[in-house]
C-alpha positions as CSV (number, residue, x, y, z in Angstrom):
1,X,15.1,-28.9,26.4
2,X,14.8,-29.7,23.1
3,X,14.5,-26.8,20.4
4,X,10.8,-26.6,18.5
5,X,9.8,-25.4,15.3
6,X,8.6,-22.3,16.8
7,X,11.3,-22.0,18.5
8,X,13.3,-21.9,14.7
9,X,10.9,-19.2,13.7
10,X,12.0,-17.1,16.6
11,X,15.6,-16.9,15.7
12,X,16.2,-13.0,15.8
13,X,18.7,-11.3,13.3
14,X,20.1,-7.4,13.4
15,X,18.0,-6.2,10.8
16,X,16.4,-7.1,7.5
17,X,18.1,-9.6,5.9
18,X,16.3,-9.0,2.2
19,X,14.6,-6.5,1.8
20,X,13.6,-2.9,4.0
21,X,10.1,-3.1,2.4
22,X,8.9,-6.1,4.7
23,X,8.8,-5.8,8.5
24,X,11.3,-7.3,10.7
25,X,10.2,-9.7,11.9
26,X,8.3,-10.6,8.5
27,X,11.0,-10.5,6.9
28,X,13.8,-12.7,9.0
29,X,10.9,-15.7,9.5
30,X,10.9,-15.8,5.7
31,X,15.0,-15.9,5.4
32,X,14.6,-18.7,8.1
33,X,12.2,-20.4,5.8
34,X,13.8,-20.4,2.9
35,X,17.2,-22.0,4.4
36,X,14.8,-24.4,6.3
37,X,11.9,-25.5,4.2
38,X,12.3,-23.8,0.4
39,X,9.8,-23.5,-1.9
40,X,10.5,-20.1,-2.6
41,X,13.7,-17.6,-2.8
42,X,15.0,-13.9,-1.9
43,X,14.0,-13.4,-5.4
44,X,10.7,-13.8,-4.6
45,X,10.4,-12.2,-1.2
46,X,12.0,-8.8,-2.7
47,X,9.3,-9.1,-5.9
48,X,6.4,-9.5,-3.6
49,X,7.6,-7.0,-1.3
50,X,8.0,-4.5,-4.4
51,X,4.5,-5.7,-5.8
52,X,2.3,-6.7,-2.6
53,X,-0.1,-3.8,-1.4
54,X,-0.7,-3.3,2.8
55,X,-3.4,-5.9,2.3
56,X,-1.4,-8.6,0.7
57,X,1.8,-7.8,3.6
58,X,-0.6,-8.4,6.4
59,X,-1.8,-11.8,4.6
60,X,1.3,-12.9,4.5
61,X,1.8,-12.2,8.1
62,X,-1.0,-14.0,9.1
63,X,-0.1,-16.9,7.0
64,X,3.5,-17.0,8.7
65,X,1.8,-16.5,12.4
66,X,-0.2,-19.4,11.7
67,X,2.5,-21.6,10.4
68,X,4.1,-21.0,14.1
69,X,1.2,-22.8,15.8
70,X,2.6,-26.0,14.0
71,X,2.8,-28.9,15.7
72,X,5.1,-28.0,18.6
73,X,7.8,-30.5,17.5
74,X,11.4,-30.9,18.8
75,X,14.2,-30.5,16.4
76,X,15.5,-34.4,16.7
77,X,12.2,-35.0,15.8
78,X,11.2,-32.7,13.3
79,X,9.7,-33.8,10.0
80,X,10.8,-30.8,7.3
81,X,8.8,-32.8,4.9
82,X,5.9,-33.5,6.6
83,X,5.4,-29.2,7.1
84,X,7.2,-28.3,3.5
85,X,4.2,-30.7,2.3
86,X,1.6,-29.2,4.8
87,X,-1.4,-27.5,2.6
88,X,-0.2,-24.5,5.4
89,X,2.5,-24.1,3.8
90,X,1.9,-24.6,0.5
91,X,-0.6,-21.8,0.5
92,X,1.5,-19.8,1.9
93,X,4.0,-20.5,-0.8
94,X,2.1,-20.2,-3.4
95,X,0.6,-16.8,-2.1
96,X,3.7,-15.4,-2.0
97,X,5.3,-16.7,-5.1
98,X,1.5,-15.6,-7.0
99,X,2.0,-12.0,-5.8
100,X,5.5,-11.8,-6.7
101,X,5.5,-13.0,-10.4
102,X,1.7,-11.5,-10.9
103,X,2.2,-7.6,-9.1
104,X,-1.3,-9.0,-7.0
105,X,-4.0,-6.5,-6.4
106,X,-2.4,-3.9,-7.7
107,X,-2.1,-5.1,-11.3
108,X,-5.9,-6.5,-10.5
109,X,-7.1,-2.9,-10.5
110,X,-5.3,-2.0,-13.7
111,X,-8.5,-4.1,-14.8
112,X,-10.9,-1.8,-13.3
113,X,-12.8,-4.4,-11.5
114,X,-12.8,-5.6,-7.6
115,X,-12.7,-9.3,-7.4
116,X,-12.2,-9.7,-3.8
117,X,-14.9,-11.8,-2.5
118,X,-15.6,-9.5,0.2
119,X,-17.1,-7.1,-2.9
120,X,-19.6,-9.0,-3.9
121,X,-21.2,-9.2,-0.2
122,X,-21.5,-5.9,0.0
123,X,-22.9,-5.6,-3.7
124,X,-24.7,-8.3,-5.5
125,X,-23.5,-8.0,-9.5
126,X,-26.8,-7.2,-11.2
127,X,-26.9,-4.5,-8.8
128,X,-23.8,-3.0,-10.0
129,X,-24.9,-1.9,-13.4
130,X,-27.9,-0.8,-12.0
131,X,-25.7,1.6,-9.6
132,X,-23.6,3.0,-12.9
133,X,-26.8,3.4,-14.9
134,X,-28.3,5.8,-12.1
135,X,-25.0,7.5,-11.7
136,X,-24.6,7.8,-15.0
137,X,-28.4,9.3,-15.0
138,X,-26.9,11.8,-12.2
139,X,-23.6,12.5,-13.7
140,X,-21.7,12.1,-11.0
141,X,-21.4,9.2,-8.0
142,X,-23.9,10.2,-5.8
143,X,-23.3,8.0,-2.5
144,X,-27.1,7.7,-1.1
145,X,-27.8,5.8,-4.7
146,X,-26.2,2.7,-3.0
147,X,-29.1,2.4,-0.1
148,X,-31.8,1.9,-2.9
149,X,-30.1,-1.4,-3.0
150,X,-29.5,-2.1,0.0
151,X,-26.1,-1.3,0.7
152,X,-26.0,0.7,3.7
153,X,-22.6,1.3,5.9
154,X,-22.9,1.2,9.5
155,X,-21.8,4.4,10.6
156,X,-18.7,3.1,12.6
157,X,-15.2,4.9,12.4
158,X,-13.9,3.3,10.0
159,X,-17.2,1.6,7.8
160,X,-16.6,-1.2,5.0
161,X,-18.9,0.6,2.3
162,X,-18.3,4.4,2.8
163,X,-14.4,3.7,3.1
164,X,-14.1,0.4,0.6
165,X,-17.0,-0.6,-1.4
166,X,-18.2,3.0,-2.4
167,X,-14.2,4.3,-3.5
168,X,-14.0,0.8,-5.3
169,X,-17.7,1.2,-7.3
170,X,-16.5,5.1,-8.2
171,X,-13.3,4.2,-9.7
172,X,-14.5,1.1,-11.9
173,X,-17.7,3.8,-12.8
174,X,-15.1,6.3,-13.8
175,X,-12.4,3.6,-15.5
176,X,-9.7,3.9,-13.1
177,X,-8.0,5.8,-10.8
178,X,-6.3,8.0,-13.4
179,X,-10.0,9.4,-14.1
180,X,-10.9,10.5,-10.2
181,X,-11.0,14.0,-9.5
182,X,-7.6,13.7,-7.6
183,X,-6.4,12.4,-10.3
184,X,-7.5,14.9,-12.7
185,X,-6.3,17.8,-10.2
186,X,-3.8,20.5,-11.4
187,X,-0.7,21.5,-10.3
188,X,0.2,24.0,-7.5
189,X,2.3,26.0,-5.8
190,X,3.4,26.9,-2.5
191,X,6.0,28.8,-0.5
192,X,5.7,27.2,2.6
193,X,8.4,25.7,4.9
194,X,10.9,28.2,3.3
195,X,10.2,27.6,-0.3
196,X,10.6,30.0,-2.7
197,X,7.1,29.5,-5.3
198,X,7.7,25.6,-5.1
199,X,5.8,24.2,-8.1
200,X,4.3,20.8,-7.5
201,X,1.3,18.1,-8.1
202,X,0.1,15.3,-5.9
203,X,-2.0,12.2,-7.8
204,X,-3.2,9.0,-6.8
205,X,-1.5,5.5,-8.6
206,X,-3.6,3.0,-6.7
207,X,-6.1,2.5,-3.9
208,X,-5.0,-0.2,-1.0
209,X,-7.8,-1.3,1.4
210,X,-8.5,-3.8,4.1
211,X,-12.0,-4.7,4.9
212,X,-12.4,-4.1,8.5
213,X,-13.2,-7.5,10.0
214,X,-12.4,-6.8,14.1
215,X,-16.0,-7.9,14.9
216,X,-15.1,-11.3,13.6
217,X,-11.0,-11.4,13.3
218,X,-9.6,-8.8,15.3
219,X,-8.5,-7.1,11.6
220,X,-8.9,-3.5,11.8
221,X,-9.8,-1.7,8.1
222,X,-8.1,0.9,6.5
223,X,-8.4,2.5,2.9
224,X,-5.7,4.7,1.7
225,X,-4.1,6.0,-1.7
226,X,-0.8,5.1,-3.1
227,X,0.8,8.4,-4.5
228,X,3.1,10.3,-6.7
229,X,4.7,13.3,-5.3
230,X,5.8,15.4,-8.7
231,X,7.8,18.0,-7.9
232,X,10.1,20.6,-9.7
233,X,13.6,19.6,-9.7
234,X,14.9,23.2,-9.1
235,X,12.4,24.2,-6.3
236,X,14.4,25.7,-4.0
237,X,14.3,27.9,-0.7
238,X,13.7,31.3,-0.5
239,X,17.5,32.1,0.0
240,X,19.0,35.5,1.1
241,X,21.7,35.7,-1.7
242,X,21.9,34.3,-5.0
243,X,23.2,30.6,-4.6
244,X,25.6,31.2,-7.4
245,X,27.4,33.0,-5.4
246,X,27.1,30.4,-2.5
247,X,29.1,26.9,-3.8
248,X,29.9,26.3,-7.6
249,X,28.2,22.9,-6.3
250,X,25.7,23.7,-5.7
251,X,21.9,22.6,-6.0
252,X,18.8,23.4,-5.2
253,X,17.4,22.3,-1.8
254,X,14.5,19.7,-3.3
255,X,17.1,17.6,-4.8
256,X,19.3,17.6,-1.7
257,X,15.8,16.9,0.4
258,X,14.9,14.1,-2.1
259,X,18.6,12.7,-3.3
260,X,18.7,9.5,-5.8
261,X,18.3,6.8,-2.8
262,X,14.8,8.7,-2.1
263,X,13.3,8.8,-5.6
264,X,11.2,6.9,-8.5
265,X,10.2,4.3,-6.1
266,X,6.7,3.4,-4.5
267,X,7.3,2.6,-1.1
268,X,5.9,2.8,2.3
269,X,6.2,6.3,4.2
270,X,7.7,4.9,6.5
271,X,11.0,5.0,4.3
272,X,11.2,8.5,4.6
273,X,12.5,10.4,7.0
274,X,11.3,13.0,9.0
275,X,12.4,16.6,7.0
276,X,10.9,14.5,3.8
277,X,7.7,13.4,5.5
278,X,6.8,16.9,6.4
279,X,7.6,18.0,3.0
280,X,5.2,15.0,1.4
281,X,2.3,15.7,3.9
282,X,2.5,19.5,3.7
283,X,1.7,18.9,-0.3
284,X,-0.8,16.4,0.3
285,X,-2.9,18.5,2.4
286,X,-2.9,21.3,-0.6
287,X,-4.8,18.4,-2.2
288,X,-7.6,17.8,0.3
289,X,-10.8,19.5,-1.7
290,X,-9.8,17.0,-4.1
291,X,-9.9,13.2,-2.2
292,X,-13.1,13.4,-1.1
293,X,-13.6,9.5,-1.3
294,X,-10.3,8.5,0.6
295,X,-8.3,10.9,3.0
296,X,-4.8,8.9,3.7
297,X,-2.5,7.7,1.8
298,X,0.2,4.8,2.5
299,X,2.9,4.2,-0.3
300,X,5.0,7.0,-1.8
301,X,6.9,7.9,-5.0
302,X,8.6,11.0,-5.2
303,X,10.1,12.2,-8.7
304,X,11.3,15.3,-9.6
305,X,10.5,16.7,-13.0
């Protein structure tokens, strides 16, 4: 039997082979096309990786998936060219290498403006001034504004304008996501989980989103913040004796609980582990009066200050 394409696509590996920050299986298929097909490099793959938001990750995905329901051709037979040259693969190419030298929707909000097409079916242009003008009437976002123009959600779980287009409108009314009232929220202090008076602060650095399309697609939505986790480098744990007295090494529990490897990064919480996620999410929710647009988040940075 002869070997397919698809079959090449398959080809399973240990782990990652370039970088943590993709899935598995995301990751390996791309290895497999670079060695088979080119167009692109592990440079690229670890840039888009580093810049891509949830959004752009699942594109790519999709894009990949697709490419396996190429022509089911055997190996002795298979035409690299005639794929490499495929407008298929050349999107997905370009995609990929577009995100990675660009930083993709992230560096798009940095303008302050949603250009995904999506946005403007929910809200027509003219109508977005209009919007501003009465919030700016109001002095604050008020949400029922948006059904005097006809954008009205449809009260489903997870809704496309309550959970995308209304966070989107509110953080280009207010200039960016620096300016929310997340954003703007002081820091705290807490001695739970053991902590002795840990001082801390939780802000957004971006919004990732996916319009919820399962009607039409089978792609569920989700909206969530990207985060900074600033926390005092000496915080410590409420401690029977004085830890002088302890190790002349040592240091204070938050930097053992957050060492170098774990630090100054934005990446998925999923590359955390279990003690640190607990830490991270008992934080956030000290923060919850505060995100009343968007109540998850997805990527983490922690840095200690």
């Amino acid at each position: 039997m002869e070997l397919t394409f698809k079959d090449i696509l398959l080809e399973d590996y240990k782990g990652n082979i370039i970088t943590k920050e993709l899935p598995k299986e995301l990751d390996n298929v791309l290895f497999t096309l670079i060695h088979i097909l080119g167009g692109f490099d592990t440079s690229d793959v670890i840039n888009f990786a580093r810049n891509a938001n949830h959004r752009e990750k699942r594109l790519l995905n999709k894009m990949v998936n697709d490419l396996r329901l190429y022509d089911n051709v055997g190996v002795r037979g298979f035409d690299k060219e005639s794929i490499k040259n495929s407008s298929r693969y050349r999107a997905l190419t370009i995609f990929l290498k577009t995100i990675a030298d660009t930083g993709g929707a992230d560096s798009l909000m940095e303008q302050k403006s949603p250009t995904d097409p999506y946005f403007d079916n929910y809200v027509k242009p003219e109508y977005k001034k209009l919007i501003f003008k009465q919030w700016d009437k109001l002095g604050e976002a008020d949400y029922n504004v948006l059904k005097y123009f006809d954008i009205i959600g449809e009260d489903e779980a997870f809704d496309n304008v309550a959970d995308v287009v209304y966070p989107l409108l509110v953080i280009e009314w207010l200039g960016g996501v620096e300016n929310t009232d997340f954003a703007q929220a002081p820091w705290m202090e807490t001695s739970e989980m053991g902590f002795n008076k840990l001082k801390f602060k939780v802000e957004p650095v971006g919004f990732d989103y996916l319009y919820d399309e399962s009607a039409n697609f089978g792609e569920q939505g989700y909206a969530c913040w990207d985060i900074r986790v600033l926390i005092d480098k000496d915080g410590d744990l409420e401690l029977p004796v004085n830890p002088e007295f302890i190790a002349n090494d040592y240091t204070p529990f938050v930097q053992d609980l957050f060492p170098e490897s774990a630090r100054n990064k934005l990446s998925s919480f999923r590359n955390y582990n279990e003690d640190q996620m607990e830490t991270i999410e008992s934080l956030w929710e000290h923060y919850e009066q505060y995100r009343n647009m968007v109540s998850s988040f997805c990527r983490v940075e922690v840095v200690l200050v």
